[in-house]
N, C-alpha and C positions, 0 to 999 in steps of 0.2 A: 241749642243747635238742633236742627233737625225739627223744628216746632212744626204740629201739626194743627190743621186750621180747615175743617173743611165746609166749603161752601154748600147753603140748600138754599134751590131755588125756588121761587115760589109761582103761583097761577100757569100760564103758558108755557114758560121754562120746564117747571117740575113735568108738566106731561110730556114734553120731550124729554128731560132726562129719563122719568119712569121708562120713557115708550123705549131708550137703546137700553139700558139696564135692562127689560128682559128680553130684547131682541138674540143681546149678547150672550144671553146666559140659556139658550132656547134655539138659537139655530146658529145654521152653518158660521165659518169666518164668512168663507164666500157670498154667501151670501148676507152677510151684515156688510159687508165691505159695499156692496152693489146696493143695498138700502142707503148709506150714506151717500156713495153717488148722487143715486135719486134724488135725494132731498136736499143737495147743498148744493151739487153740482148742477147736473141734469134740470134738475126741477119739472119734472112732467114726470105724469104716470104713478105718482106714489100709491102703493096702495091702503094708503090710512091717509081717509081724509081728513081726520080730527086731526090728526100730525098735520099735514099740509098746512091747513088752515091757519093753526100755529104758528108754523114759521113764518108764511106770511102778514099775519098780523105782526109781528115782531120783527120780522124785516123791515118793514115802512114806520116803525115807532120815531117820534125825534131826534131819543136818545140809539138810534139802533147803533149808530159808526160806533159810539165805546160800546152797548152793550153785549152787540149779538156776536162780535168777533170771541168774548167769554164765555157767550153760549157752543161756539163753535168748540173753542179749544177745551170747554168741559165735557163736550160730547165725546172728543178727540179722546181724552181720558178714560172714560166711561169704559171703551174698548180696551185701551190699552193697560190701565187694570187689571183688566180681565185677563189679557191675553199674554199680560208680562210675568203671572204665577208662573208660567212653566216654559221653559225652553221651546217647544213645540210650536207654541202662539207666538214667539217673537218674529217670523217672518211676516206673518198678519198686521204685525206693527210696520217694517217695511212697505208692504202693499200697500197701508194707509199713509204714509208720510211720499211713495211715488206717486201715491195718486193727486196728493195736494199740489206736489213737486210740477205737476205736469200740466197743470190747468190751462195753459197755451196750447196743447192738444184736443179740448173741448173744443166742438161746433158752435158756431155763432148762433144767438139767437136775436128773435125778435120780440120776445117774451119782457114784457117791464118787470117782471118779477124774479124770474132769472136774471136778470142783467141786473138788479138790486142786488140777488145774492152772491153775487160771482165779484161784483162792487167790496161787498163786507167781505166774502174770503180774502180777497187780497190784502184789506186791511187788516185783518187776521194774520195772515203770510208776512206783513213788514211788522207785526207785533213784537216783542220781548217771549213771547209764551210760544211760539210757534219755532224759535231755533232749539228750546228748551225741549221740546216735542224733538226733534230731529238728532240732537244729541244725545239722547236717551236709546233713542233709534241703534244710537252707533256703536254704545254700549250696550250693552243688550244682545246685536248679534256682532257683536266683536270686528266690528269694522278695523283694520289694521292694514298695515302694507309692509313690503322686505322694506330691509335699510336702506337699499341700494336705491328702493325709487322712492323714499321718504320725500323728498327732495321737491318733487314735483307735487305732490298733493297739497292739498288746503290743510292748515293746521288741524281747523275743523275735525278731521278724521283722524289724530290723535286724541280724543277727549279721554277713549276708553283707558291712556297709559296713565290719565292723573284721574286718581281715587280722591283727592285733595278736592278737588275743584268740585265735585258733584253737587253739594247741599247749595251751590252759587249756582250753576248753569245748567242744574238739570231738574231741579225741584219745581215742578210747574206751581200756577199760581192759585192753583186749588188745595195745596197740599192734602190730600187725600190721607187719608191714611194707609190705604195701599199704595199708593206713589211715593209716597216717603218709605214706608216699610221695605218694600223692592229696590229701594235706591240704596238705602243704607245696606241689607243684604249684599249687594253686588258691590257698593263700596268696601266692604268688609273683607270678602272672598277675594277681591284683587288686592287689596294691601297685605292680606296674608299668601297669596301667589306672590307680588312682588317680592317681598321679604325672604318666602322663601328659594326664587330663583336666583337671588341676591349672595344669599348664603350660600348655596350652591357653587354660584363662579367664584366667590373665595374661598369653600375648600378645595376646591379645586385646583386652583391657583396656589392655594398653602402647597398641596400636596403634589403639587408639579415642580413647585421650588424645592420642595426636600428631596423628591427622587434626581434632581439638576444636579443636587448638591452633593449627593451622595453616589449616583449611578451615571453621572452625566446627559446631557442636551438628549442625544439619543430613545433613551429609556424614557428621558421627559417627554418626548414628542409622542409613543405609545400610547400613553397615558387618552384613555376617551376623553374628547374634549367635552368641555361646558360653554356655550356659545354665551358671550357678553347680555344680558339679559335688559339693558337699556340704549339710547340710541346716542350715548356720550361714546369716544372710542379708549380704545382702552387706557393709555394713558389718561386720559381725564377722569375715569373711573378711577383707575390708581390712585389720584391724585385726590379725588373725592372720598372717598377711602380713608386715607391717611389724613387727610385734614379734619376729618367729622369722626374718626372712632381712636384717631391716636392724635398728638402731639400738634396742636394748631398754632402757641404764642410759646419761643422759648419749650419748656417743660411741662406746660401747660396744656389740658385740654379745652374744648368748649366749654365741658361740665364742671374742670377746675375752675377757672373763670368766673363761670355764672355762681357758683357756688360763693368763693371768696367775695363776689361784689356781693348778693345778698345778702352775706354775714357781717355787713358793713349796715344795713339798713334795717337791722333790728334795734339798732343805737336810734331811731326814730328819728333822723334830720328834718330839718325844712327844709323845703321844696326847694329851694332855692340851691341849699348845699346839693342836693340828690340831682338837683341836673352839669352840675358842675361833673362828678363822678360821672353819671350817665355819660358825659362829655368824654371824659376822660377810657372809661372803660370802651368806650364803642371804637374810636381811634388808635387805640394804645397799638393794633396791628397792624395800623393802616401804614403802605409806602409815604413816607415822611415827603419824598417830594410832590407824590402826589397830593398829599393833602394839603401841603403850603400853597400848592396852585388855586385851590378854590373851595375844597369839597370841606375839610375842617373849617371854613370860617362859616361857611353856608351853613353845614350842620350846626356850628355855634348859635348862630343868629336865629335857627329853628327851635333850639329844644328853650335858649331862654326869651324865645316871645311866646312858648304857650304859656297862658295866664297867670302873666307877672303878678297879677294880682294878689295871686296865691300865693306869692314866692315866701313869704316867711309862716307861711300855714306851718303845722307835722305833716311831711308825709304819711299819707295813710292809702289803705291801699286803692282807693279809687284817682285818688291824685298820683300812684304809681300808673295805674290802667290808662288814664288819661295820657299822661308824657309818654309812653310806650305806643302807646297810638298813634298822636303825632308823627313820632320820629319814626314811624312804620311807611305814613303816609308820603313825608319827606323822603324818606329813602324809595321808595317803590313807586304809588302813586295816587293822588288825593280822594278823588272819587268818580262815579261814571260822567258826571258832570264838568270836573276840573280832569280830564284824563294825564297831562299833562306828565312825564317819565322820563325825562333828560336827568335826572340825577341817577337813576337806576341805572338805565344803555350806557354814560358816561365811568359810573363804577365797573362794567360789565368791559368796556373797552380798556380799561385802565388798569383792573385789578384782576381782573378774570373771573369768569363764572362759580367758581369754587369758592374763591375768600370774597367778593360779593353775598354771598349765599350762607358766608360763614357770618359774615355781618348781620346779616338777619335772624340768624339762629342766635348769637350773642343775645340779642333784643328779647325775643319768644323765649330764652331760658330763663330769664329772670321775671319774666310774666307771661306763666303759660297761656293767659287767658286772652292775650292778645294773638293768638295761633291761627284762629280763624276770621283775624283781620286779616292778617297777611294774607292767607289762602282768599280770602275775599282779593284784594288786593291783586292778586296773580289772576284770577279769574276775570277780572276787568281788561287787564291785560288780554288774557285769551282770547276776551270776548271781541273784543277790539283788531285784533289781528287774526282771526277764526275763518277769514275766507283768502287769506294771503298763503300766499306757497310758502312749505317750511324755507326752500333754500331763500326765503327773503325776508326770513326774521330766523336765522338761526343760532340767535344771541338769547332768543325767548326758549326756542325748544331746546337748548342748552342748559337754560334756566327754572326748569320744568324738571326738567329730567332730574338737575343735581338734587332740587330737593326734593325728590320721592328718594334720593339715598340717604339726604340728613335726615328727613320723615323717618325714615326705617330704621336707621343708628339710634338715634334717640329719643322717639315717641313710639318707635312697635318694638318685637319682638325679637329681632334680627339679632343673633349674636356673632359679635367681630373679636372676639377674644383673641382669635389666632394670627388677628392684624399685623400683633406685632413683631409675631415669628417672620411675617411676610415681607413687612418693610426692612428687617435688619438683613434681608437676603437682595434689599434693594427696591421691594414695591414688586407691583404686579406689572408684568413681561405680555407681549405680544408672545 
């Protein structure tokens, strides 16, 4: 995870790169911002002709449509590098992502060589590496909105609430070493922010239930509030709560669960027996009539066609990693290729965002190592629905949110101990 890989380029390229590498590091934002104009936009007046020269020879290559749109979005880098070390610089990334943003406010020209480049920006602009650019953007200066008009915005501009997603929709394709380093950093700092405003509204919530209980409604209502820290409302946080840190099947928790199935799989079955259980353990909570209608036979017919072949192999652990996969992909959805999610939206409508969510967490307990499929998984999602108003995938940003609370329960920090003082007062109260 997080692999780093960074690009060098060679002849023409390298002296563009070199030429913004010390632009950046040597003068103004302002004015590095207004050199890139220059020479990508604009195209007149550069005052480095060797630069010029460059680009233009590189512009009219054969190969320019793939290549130069990566010279673009390495240059794009180069800056933002630079300018992502410190708070200060991130609005300079701004500037540089309105300026792309606005290339329809450029004057026409008559220039064949500007009108080549302005050609490869836009190729550039419907890239994979240029929303990546723009997302990063949004983290970084903490693009966010009230609750109240979530609604109306492009999902798009929640990136910054899921830490999960980064190493999928914001690791450009240079992976830098400082692009990865900065992203991991700021992934970091918000899951432990999350976690710990998390914590917060349930002691809060603990300790507004005991002074109810003790001093009545009144005295509770005193109490400084702690404002719900995600964008589920509070009952479904309640509810997300109690399902992921107490009591989810019967007496059972998640961890009880995942615990007892893999204390079953050190007896070393074949592959064959392990999906029968697999079977068995993923439904064991499912609504019986929902699942008579469609979704246990489908799940059936998914985990025993991954390769029958195998079926009387030992389980061992890449033949667990393998059927874990699958039935990630079944459940959620297969790839940016096959986007295809009617078994996901259909559990989501059926079982609710919470024990959907809980389903998947089942899965990822008994193979950690499948955790950053899913989040891959969820991120395709995102990416796919990234320019849609929340209020018209609010099944996704529902789905989003829950598991930055399983995330926090059971893979960070977050302690819920007091859970279960809370629940036997009834759960967490408006």
């Amino acid at each position: 995870m997080f692999a780093v890989g960074k690009k060098v380029g060679s002849g023409l390229e390298q002296i563009i790169y070199e030429h913004f590498i010390y632009i950046v590091r040597t003068e103004s934002p302002s004015n590095v911002l207004e050199r890139f104009r220059s020479l990508f936009i604009e195209g007149v007046n550069y005052v480095d002709s060797r630069i010029w020269s460059a680009i233009e020879s590189l512009a009219f290559e054969k190969t320019a449509e793939q290549n130069f749109p990566l010279i673009i979005n390495r240059c794009c880098y180069i800056l933002v590098n630079h300018w992502q070390m410190q708070p200060s610089g991130h609005p300079n990334i701004t500037s540089l992502v309105n300026m792309l943003d606005n290339l329809h406010d450029v004057r026409m020209t008559y220039s064949r060589t500007v009108r080549r480049l302005r050609q490869l920006l836009q190729v550039y602009l419907q890239s994979d590496d240029y929303p990546k650019l723009r997302r990063l953007n949004a983290v970084l200066n903490g693009e966010s909105s009230a609750k109240d008009t979530i609604g109306e915005k492009q999902l798009g501009t929640l990136i910054s609430r899921y830490p999960y997603l980064y190493e999928h929709t914001l690791v450009s394709e240079e992976r830098t070493f400082e692009n990865v380093e900065t992203i991991k950093r700021v992934q970091r700092n918000l899951r432990q922010e999350q976690e710990t405003n998390l914590s917060h509204y349930l002691t809060y919530q603990v300790r507004r239930s005991r002074i109810k209980a003790q001093l009545g409604r009144e005295a509770a209502n005193n109490l400084p509030a702690v404002s719900n820290p995600t964008l589920l409302s509070t009952k479904e946080l309640g509810l997300a709560f109690g399902q992921f840190a107490g009591k989810a099947e019967g007496d059972a928790t998640y961890r009880d669960l995942s615990r007892g199935f893999v204390s079953q799989l050190e007896m070393q079955p074949i592959i064959k027996t392990f999906k029968g259980d697999l079977y068995d353990y993923i439904v064991s909570g499912v609504d019986s009539s929902y699942g008579r209608r469609s979704f246990n036979d489908r799940l059936y017919k998914a985990i025993y066609n991954i390769s029958p072949d195998r079926d009387y192999q030992p389980l061992d652990e890449i033949g667990l990693l393998r059927t874990c996969t699958h039935v990630l992909n079944h459940l959620v959805i297969e790839s940016h290729s096959k986007p295809q999610h009617f078994v996901f939206v259909d559990m989501i409508n059926n079982l609710g965002t919470v024990f959907t969510t809980g389903l998947l967490l089942k899965v990822v307990l008994i193979c950690q190592k499948v955790k950053p499929l899913l989040e891959s998984r969820l991120s395709i999602l995102f990416n796919h629905y990234e320019s849609s108003k929340c209020k018209g995938v609010p099944w996704l940003v529902k789905s989003l949110e829950t598991w930055n609370v399983a995330g926090a329960i059971h893979f960070g920090k977050m302690d819920a101990s007091s859970l279960n003082f809370l629940q036997s007062l009834g759960g967490i109260r408006e």
